[in-house]
C-alpha positions, 0 to 999 in steps of 0.5 A, a space after each residue: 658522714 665518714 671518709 677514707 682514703 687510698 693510694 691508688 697508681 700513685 693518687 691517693 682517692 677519698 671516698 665519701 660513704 653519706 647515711 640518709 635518714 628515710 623516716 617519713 617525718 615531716 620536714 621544715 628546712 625552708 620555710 616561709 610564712 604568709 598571713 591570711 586575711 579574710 575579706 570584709 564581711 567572710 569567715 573563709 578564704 582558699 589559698 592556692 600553692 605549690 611547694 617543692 622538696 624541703 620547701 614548706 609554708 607557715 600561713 598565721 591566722 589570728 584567731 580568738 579563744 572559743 573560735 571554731 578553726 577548720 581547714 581542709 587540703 586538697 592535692 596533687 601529691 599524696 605525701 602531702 599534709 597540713 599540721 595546726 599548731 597553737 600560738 605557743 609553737 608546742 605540740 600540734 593540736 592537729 596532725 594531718 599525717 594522722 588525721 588526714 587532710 580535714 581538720 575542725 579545732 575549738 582553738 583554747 586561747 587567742 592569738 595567732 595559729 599556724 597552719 603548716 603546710 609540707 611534704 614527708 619525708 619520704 617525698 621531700 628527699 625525692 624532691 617532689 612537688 605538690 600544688 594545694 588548694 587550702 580552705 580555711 574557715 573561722 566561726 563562732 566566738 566565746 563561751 568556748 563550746 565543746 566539740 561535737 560528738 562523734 555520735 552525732 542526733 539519730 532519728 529521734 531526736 536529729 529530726 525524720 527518720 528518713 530524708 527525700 532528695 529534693 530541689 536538685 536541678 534537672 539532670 544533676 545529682 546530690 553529692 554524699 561526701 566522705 566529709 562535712 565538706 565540699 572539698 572532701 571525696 564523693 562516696 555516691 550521687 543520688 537524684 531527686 526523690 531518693 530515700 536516704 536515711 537520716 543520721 543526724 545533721 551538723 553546721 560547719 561554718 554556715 553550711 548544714 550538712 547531715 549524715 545520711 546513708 540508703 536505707 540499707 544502710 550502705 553509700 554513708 556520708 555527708 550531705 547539703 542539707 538544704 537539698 533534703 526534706 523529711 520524707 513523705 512516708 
């Protein structure tokens, strides 16, 4: 900040000239923490909150080395990301303004990580608001296992080369989302008896999903795999 002063009709006048830092960086100035705690016999829980501005929230959550820590965020403001950082407080193991609002991390040590929650920069400045629905996910245990391939099985060894739609109840459809998860975007909707072609399946926590897309390759995404059988031909 520099100032500067005049003598002006017999007063003299300060002004103040103030340079703003713009970067899109996330910002922690007012932080608060909370601890997330999982009900008896579940492995997940969603938070719901709002921050405001400069405002962010740290949730803890203790987790052991070889566990399997995912969160997804959805919300109201696009500036709006979650980075995971590990028990030492160094470099984030994931950052949501890179990788988006999905994060699936094999965790290499015990103790507490922090899910941080926050608005850029740009939006902090401008004091805007966003309300969030977090989900947060811890499965698995020792030996620390690798992560998934981003390549996940094909035809021939993932299972049928094709699936059919099935079980979906009359008149709903079979959501394919962007991501393993059920909080993700929607890409398309199929109905019962559709063809899709397999690309592979995966856990996330309890929940088999599987790659699919039309046989034509086209509409790629994610899909319940419990609503899917090994088409007939």
């Amino acid at each position: 900040m520099r100032s500067w002063r005049a003598f002006v009709g017999g007063l003299y006048v300060v002004s103040l000239a103030v340079t703003a830092n713009v970067s899109s960086t996330p910002v922690m100035a007012q932080d608060r923490s909370a601890r997330v705690e999982f009900s008896r016999g579940q492995s997940s829980t969603t938070i719901r909150g709002a921050i405001r501005g400069y405002e962010g929230i740290n949730y803890l959550i203790n987790v052991r080395s070889g566990q399997r820590l995912a969160v997804t965020m959805d919300s109201s403001n696009g500036s709006n990301y979650f980075n995971i950082l590990g028990p030492d407080g160094g470099d984030a193991l994931f950052n949501g303004s890179i990788s988006g609002n999905f994060a699936d991390v094999i965790v290499p040590d015990s103790g507490d990580y922090t899910v941080q929650v926050y608005l850029m920069r740009n939006a902090a400045r401008r004091n805007e608001q966003a309300r969030f629905t977090l989900r947060v996910e811890v499965t698995g245990g020792r030996p620390i296992a690798p992560p998934p391939s981003p390549d996940f099985a094909d035809g021939l060894s993932g299972g049928p080369d094709f699936f059919q739609v099935a079980g979906i109840a009359r008149g709903d459809a079979l959501n394919i989302r962007t991501r393993p998860s059920a909080q993700s975007p929607i890409v398309t909707r199929v109905v019962n008896g559709e063809i899709l072609r397999n690309g592979g399946c995966r856990m996330t926590g309890k929940t088999r999903w599987c790659r699919v897309s039309r046989p034509d390759g086209s509409d790629a995404g994610w899909a319940a795999g419990r609503f899917l059988i090994e088409a007939s031909n």
